[in-house]
C-alpha positions in Angstrom: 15.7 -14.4 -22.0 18.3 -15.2 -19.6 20.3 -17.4 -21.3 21.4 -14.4 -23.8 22.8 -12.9 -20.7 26.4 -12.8 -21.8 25.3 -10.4 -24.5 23.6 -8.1 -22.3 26.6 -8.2 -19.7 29.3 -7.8 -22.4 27.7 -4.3 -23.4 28.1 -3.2 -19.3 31.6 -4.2 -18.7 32.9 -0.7 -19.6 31.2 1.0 -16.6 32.0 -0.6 -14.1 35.7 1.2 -13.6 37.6 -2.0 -12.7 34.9 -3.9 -9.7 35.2 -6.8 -12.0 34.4 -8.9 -8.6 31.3 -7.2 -8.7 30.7 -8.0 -12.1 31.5 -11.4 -11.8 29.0 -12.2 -8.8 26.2 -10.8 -10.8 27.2 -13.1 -14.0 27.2 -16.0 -11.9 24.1 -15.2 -10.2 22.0 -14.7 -13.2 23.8 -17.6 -14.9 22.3 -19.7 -12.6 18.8 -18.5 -13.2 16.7 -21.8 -14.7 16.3 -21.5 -18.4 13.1 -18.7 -19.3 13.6 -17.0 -16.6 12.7 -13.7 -17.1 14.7 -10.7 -15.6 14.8 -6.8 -15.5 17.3 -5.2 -13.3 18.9 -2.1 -12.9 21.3 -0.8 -9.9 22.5 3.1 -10.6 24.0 6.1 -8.4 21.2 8.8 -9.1 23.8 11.4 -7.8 26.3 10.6 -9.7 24.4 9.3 -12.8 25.8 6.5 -13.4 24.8 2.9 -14.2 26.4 0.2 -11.9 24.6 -2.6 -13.6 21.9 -2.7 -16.2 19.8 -6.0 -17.1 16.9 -5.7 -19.6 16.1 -3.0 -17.3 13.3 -1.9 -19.7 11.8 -4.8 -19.8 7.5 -4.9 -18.4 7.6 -7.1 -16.0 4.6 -7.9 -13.2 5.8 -6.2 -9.9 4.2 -7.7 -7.5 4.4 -5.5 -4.3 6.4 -3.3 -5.8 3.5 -1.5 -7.3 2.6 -0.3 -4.0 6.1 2.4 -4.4 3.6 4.1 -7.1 1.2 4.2 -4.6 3.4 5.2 -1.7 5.0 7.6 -3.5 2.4 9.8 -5.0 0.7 9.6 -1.7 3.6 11.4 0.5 4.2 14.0 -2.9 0.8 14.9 -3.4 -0.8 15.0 -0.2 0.0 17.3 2.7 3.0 16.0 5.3 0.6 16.9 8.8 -2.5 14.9 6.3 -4.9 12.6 8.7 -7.2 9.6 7.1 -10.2 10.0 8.5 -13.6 9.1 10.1 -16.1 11.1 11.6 -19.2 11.7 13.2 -21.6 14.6 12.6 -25.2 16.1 13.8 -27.4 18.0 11.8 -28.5 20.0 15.3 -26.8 22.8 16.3 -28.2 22.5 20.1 -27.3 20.0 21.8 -28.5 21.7 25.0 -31.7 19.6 25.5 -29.9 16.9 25.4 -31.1 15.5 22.3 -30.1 15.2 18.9 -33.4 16.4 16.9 -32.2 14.7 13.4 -29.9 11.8 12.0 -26.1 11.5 13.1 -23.4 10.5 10.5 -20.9 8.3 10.1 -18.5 8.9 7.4 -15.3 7.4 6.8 -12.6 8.7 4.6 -10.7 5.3 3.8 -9.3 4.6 7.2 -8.9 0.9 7.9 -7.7 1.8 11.1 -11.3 2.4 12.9 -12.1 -0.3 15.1 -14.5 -1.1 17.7 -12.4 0.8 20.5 -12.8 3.9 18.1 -16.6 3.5 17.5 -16.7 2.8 21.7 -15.0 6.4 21.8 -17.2 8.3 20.3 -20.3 6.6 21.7 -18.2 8.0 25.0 -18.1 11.7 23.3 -22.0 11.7 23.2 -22.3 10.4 26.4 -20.2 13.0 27.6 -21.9 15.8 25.9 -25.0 14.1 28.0 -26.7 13.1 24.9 -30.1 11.0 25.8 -31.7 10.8 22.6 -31.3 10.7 19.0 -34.5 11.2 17.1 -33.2 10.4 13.7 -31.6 8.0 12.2 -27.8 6.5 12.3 -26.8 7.1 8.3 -23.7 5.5 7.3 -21.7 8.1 4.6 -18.8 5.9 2.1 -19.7 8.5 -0.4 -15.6 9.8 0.0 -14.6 6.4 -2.4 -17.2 4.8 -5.5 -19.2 1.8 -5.3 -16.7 -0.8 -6.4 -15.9 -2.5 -3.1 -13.5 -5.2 -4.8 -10.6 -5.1 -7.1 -12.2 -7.2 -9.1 -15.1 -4.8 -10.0 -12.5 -2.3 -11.3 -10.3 -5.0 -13.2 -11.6 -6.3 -16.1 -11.3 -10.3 -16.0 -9.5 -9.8 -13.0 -9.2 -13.7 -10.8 -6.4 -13.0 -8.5 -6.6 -15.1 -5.9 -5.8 -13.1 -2.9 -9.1 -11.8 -1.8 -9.7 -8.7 0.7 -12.2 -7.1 2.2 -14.8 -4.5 0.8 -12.8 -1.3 -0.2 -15.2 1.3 1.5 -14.5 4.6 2.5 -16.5 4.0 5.7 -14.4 0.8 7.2 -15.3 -0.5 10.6 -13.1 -3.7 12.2 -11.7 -4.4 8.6 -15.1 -4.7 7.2 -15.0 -8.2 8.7 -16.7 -10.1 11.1 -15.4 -13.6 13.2 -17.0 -16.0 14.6 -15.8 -19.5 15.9 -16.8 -22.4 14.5 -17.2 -25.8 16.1 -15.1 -28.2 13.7 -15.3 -31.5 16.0 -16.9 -32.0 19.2 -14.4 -30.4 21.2 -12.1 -28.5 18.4 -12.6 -25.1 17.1 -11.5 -22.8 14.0 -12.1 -18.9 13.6 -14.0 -18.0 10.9 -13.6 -14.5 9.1 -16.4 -13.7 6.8 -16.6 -10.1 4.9 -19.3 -8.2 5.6 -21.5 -7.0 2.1 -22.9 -3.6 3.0 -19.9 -1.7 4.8 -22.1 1.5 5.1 -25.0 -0.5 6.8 -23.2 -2.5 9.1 -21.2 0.0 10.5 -24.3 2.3 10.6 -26.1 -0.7 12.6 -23.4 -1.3 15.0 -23.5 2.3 16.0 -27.2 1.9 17.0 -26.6 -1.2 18.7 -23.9 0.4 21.0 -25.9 3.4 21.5 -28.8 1.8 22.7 -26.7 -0.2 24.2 -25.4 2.9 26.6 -28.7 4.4 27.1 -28.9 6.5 24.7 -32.5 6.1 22.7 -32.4 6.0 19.1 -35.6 6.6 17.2 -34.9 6.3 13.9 -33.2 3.4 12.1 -30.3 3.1 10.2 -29.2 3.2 6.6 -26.8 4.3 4.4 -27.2 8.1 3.0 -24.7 11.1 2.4 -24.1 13.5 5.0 -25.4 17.1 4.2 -23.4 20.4 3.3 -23.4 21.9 6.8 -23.7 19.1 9.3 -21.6 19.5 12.4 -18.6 17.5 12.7 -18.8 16.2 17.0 -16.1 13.4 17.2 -13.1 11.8 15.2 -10.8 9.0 14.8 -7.8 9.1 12.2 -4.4 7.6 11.0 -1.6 9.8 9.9 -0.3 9.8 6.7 3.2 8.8 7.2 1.9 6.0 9.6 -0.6 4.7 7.3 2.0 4.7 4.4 4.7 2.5 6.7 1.9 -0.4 7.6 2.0 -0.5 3.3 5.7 -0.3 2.3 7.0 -2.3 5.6 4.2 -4.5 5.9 3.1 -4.8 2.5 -0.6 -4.6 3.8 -2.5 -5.2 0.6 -6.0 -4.0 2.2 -4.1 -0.7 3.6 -2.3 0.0 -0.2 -6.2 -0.5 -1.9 -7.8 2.2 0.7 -4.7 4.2 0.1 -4.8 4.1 -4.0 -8.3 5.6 -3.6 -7.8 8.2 -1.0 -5.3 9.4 -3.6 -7.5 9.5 -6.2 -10.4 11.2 -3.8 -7.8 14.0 -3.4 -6.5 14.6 -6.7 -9.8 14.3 -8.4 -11.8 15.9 -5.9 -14.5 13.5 -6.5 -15.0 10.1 -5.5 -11.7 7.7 -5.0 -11.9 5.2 -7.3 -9.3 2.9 -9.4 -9.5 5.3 -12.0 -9.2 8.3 -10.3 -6.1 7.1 -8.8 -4.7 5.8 -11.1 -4.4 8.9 -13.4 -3.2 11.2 -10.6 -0.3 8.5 -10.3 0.5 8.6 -14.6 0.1 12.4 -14.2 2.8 12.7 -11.8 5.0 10.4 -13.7 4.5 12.7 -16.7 5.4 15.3 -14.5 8.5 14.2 -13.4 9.3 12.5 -17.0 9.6 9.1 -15.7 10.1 6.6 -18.0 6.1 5.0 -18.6 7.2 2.3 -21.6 5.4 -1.0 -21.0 3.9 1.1 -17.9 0.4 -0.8 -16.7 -0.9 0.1 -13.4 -4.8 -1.6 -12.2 -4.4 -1.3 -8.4 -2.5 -0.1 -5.6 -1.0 -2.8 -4.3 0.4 -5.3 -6.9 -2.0 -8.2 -6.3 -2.8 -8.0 -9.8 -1.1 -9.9 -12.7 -2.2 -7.2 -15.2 0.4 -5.0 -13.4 3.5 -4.1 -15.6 6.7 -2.4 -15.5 10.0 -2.5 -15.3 13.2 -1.8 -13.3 13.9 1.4 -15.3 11.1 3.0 -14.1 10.8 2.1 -10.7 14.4 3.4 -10.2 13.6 6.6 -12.4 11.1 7.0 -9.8 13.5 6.2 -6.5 15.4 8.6 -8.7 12.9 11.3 -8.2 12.1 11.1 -4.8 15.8 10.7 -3.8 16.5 14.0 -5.4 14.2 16.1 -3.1 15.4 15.6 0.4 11.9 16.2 2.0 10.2 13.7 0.1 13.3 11.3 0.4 13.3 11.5 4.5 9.7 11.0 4.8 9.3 8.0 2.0 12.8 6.2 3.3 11.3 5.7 6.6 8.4 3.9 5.5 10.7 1.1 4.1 11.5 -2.2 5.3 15.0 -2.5 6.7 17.3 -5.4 5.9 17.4 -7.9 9.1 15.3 -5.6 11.0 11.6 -4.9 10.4 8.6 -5.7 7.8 9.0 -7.7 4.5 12.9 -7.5 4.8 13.3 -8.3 8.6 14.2 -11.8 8.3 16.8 -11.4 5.1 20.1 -10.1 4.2 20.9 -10.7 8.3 24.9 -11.0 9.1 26.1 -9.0 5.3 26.8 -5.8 4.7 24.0 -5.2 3.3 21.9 -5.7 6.7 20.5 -1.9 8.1 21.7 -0.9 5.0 19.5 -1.8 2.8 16.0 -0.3 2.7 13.3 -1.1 0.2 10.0 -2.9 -0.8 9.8 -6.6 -1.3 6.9 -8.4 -3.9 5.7 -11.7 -4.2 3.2 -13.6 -6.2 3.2 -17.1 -8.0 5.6 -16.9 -10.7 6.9 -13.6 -9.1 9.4 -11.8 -6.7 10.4 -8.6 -6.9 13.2 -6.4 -4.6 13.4 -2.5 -5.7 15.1 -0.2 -2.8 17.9 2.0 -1.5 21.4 0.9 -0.9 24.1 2.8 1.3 27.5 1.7 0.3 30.4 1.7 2.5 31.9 4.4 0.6 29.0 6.7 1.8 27.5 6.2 -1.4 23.7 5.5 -1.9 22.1 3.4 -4.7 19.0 2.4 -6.0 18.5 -1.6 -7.1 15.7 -2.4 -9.0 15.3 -6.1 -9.2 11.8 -7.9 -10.7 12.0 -11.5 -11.6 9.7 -13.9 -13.3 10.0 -17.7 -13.1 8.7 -20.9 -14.1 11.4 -23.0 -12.2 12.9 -23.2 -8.7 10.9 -21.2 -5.8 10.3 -18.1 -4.2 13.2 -18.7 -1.8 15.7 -19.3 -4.3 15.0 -15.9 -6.0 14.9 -13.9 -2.9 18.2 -15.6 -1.8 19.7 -15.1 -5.5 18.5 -10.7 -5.2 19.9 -10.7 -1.1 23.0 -12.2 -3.2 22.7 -9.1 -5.8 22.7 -6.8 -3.1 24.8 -8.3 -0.7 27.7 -8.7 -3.5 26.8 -4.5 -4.1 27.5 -3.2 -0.6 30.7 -5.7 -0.2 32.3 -4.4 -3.6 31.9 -0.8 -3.8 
């Protein structure tokens, strides 16, 4: 707890080679944490080894946000740098020349939350091009890349967070959402966003709709199905990788980090995405890179979960790891959030030090707020701060000013 905090603080004195200021800040700081507090920092130089500060910093805490560096992480390791989140369309007629399409045509999706309706207008454009007239079959909508489970909730045993998304499908189609506007008072409106239940079907449908809709006659109807071994692949839309991991660490886009925890798990697995899938291939690759699991608990992608633990040891053993391989550590540092400029961190740390110089991922739920992320000192140095706070007092605005504080005190000192 954090009124024991001089014990913990008297057993760190020793290392930090005479920045007593810098010692003195942080004991302030955390003195003035409300009574049951709970804290778990850690702030170390992982070329030179050594430990700048050290809170609890095994202590299981729930991340928040921060889960979504797991997710992140494994992501840019495991899967190619030039790799493209798909979907597709395919034909199961190799001759297009009559202007037909004698069968059913496809629609799979690959976790992409990026395809929207300008996407499914472009390849309705790519059959009219091909002078397309007629599709005897039907329109078959393929999620078979990702399981059944289309909410965390499905996966999560007792699970009752109360930020809600949209169905986690493979195929995804305008967020696998719908609006409408809704007439409140006689002359007042509000938009309404409602989430669609069958994300194969009602992408399938909308691709009839704007097919027939652009002459081109569809026989068949449409459903969802799988699309068969040999089927021709005749249009796609995608995301890259590094572009799709940015919208999660700078944005903290909780829908993007789910699609993304799956796609992982699809690859590794090389079966369907699913939470379990992915969530081995990211406890493998700890193991792999003997990073510190104790307390380790990991049920989703992106940290909405409460059943989420860990603690600032391990995220920073696992900065720690992707620091020390420069490819990796290019790519991943420039899907953080910069201090004062852009994402979670754009509006904090603005006129310090630490502002540009700070890159890293916020996290935020009731009770919760997290900061873990890379520090370049004035001396050239870099660090990596872990901190993850829970409370019962105060608000979320006091503990985000109390880490900018932590990290502000850092870059000034040293």
């Amino acid at each position: 707890m954090i009124k024991h905090f001089l014990f913990f603080l008297t057993l760190t004195t020793a290392i930090f080679g005479g920045k007593g200021e810098f010692r003195d800040s942080l004991n302030s700081i955390i003195a003035s944490f409300p009574s049951g507090t709970r804290a778990s920092i850690l702030i170390i130089n992982p070329l030179s080894q050594d430990t700048l500060y050290a809170f609890n910093p095994k202590q299981p805490l729930i991340p928040a946000s921060n889960t979504k560096l797991f997710t992140t992480a494994v992501a840019l390791e495991l899967l190619s740098p030039d790799f493209k989140v798909y979907t597709k369309l395919f034909i199961d007629d190799k001759n297009l020349q009559d202007g037909a399409i004698n069968g059913n045509l496809y629609l799979k999706g690959y976790g992409n939350p990026a395809f929207y309706e300008k996407d499914m207008d472009a390849f309705v454009d790519e059959l009219k091009r091909r002078r397309i007239k007629r599709i005897t079959g039907a329109i078959i909508g393929d999620e078979s890349y990702f399981d059944s489970e289309y909410t965390r909730e499905g996966s999560i045993e007792e699970e009752n967070a109360s930020v809600k998304l949209p169905p986690i499908s493979a195929l995804i189609y305008n967020h696998n959402s719908t609006t409408s506007r809704v007439r409140v008072r006689r002359k007042r409106y509000k938009t309404v966003t409602t989430f669609v239940k069958d994300p194969a079907n009602f992408a399938a449908n909308q691709l009839r709709r704007k097919l027939m809709s652009a002459g081109i006659t569809v026989e068949g109807d449409y459903r969802s199905g799988i699309t068969p071994r040999g089927a021709v692949e005749i249009a796609s839309s995608h995301i890259n990788l590094i572009d799709f991991v940015s919208r999660v660490n700078k944005r903290s886009d909780n829908y993007y980090a789910e699609c993304l925890f799956k796609i992982v798990g699809a690859e590794t697995s090389g079966i369907e995405g699913s939470a379990i899938t992915a969530s081995q291939a990211i406890m493998e690759f700890l193991k792999d890179h003997d990073i510190n699991r104790d307390g380790l608990r990991l049920v989703d992608g992106s940290g909405i979960s409460r059943f989420n633990q860990t603690s600032a040891a391990t995220l920073s053993e696992l900065l720690e790891t992707i620091y020390l391989d420069i490819d990796l550590f290019e790519r991943y540092n420039s899907t953080l959030s910069v201090a004062g400029y852009d994402g979670t961190l754009g509006g904090r740390m603005r006129g310090t030090s630490a502002e540009y110089n700070f890159k890293g991922k916020t996290g935020t739920l009731n009770g919760v707020s997290s900061l873990t992320g890379f520090l370049k000192l004035r001396n050239g140095d870099d660090v990596i701060v872990s901190i993850l706070i829970e409370f019962s007092e105060k608000h979320q605005g006091y503990f985000r000013a109390m880490q900018d504080r932590i990290v502000s005190a850092l870059s000034e000192i040293f």
